[in-house]
C-alpha positions in Angstrom: 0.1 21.2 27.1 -0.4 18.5 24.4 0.0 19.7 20.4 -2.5 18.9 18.6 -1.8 16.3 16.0 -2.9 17.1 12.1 -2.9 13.7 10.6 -3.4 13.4 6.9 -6.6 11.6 6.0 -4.6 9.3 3.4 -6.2 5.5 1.9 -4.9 4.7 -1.1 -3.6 2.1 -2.2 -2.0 0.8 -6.3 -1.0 -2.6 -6.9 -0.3 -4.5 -9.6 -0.8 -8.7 -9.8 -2.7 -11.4 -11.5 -6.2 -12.9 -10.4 -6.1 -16.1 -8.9 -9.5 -17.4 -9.7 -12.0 -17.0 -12.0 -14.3 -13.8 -11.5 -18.0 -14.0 -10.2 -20.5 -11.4 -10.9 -23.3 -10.6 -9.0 -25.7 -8.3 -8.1 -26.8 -6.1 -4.5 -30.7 -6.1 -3.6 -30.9 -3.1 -5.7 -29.4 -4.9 -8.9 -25.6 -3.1 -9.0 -23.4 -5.2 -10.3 -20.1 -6.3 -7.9 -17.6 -8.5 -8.2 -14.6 -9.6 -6.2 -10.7 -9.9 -8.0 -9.0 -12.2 -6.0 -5.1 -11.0 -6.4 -1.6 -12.2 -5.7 1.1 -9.3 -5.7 4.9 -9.9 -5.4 7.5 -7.9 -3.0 10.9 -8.7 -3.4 13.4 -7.4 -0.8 16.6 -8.4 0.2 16.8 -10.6 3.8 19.5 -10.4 7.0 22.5 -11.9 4.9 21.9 -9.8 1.4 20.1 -12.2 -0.9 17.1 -11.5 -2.4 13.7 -12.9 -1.8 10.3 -12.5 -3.1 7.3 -12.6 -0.7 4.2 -13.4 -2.3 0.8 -11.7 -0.5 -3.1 -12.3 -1.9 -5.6 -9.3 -1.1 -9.5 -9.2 -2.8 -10.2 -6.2 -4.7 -14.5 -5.0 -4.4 -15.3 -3.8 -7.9 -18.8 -2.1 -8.2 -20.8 -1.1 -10.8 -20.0 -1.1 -14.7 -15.9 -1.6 -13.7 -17.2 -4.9 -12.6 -19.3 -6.0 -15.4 -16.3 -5.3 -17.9 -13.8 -6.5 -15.4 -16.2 -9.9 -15.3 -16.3 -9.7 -19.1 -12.5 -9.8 -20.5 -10.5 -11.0 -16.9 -9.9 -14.3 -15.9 -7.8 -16.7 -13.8 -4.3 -15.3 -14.1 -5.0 -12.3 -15.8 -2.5 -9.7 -15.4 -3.8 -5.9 -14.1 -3.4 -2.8 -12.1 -5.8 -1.5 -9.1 -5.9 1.8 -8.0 -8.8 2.1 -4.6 -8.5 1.9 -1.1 -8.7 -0.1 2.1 -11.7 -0.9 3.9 -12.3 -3.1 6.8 -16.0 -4.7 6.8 -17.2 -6.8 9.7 -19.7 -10.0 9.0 -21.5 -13.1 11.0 -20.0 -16.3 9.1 -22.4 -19.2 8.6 -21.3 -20.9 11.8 -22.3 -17.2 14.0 -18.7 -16.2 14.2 -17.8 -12.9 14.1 -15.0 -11.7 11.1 -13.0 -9.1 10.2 -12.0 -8.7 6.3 -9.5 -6.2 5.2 -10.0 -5.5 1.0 -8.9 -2.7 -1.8 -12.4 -1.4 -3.1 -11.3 -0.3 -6.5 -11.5 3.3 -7.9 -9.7 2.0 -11.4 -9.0 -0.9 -12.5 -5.6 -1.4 -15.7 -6.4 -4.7 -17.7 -2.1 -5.2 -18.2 -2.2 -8.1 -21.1 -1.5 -7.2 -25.0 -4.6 -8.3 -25.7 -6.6 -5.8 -24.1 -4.0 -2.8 -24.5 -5.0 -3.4 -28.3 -8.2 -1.9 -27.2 -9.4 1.4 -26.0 -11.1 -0.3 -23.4 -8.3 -1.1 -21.2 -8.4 1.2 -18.3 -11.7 1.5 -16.6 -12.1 4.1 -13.6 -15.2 5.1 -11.4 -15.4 8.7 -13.0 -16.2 6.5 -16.4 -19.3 4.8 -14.5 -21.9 6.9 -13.6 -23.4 4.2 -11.6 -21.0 4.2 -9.1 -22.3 2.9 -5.7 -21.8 5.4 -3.1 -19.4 5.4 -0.5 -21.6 4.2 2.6 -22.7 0.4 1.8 -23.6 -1.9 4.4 -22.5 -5.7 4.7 -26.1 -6.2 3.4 -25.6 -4.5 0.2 -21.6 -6.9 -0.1 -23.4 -10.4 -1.5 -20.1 -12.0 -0.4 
């Protein structure tokens, strides 16, 4: 007889690196603000004869909401910051009818890591500060990306 397997329901993900494009904010159908932080993070481990070596990865981060408007307001290309979210796989039609597969970090909190925000109290901005918060279930149709 088989045991029965208790897997922890566990999706989180932190990471810290700097955006590698400007940031574009738009809006769903319904007017809720998203935006998309393009991000290059760093992992530095040591290869098969000892050295070290640093392996550079880019992931987007979805930002929703009031995060994203103050995210589009003070970030930029090669700003420094901190996300705290999840993974989510979404599924989309390109413009030539091919199916795609997109793996991203929705964000739950996003640290701005530069002096020149820490100087302010608006440097950490989290979903439980936005009562706006889009909802868990979106569809493709509510991503305009």
């Amino acid at each position: 007889m088989a045991k029965e397997l208790r897997l922890p329901r566990v999706n989180t993900v932190i990471l810290s690196g700097r955006l590698t494009r400007d940031i574009e904010l738009r809006y769903t159908q319904s007017g809720t603000p998203v935006t998309k932080l393009p991000i290059a993070f760093d992992r530095n481990y040591k290869d098969a004869s000892g050295e070290w070596q640093s392996e550079t990865s880019f992931i987007d981060v979805v930002v929703w909401s009031k995060i994203a408007e103050r995210c589009a307001q003070y970030l930029h290309k090669g700003s420094a910051v901190l996300i705290e979210g999840y993974l989510q796989t979404r599924t989309f039609v390109d413009r030539d009818n091919q199916n795609r597969k997109v793996v991203e970090v929705v964000a739950s909190r996003v640290n701005f890591l530069e002096k020149e925000y820490n100087d302010s109290s608006n440097q950490n901005y989290s979903s439980s500060q936005d009562s706006n918060q889009m909802e868990a279930t979106t569809t493709d149709d509510d991503v305009p990306f």
